[in-house]
C-alpha positions in Angstrom: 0.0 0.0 0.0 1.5 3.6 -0.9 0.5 6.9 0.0 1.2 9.7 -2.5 2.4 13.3 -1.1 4.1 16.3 -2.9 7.8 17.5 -2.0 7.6 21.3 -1.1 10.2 23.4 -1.4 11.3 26.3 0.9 13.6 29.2 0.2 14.7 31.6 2.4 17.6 34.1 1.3 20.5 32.1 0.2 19.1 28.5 1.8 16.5 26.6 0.4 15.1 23.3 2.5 12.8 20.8 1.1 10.1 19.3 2.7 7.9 16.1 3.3 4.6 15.9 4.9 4.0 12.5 6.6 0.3 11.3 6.3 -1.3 11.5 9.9 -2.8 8.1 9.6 0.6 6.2 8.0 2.3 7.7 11.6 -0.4 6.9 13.6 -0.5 3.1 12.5 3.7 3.2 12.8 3.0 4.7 16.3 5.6 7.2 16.1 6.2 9.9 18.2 6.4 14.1 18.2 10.3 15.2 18.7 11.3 11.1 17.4 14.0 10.6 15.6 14.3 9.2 12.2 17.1 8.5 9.1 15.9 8.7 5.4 18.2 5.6 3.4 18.8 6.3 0.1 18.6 2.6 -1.6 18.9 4.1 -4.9 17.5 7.4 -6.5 14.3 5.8 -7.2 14.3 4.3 -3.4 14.1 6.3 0.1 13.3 4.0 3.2 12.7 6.1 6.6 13.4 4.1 9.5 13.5 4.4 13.6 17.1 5.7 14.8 15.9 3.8 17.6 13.9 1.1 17.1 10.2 0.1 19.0 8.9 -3.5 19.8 6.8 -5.2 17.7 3.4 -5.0 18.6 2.7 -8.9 17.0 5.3 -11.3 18.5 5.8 -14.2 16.2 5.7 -12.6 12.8 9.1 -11.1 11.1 9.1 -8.0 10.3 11.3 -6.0 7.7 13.9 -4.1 9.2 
């Protein structure tokens, strides 16, 4: 399942920053937290993976999850 978002892009004065909006729901299901801290992976240029600097329990023991 995917969720489809725009990239926006901020300039201010010499800097420019862009930015990603993370759906409510998709962060509410991952349970993650205001202030958390996370690392985007670049896989490839067609690939970004956002993952836990520190990672949570699984919720459902028994089942693997990716990592």
């Amino acid at each position: 399942m995917g969720h489809k978002i725009k990239i926006q892009r901020v300039e201010r004065g010499a800097t420019k920053s862009f930015y990603v909006n993370f759906p409510a729901a998709l962060a509410e299901a991952a349970q993650i937290e205001k202030g958390e801290e996370m690392e985007w992976l670049v896989e490839d240029r067609n690939t970004f993976v956002l993952r836990r600097v520190v990672p949570i329990k699984p919720v459902v023991k028994g089942k693997k999850l990716l990592t």
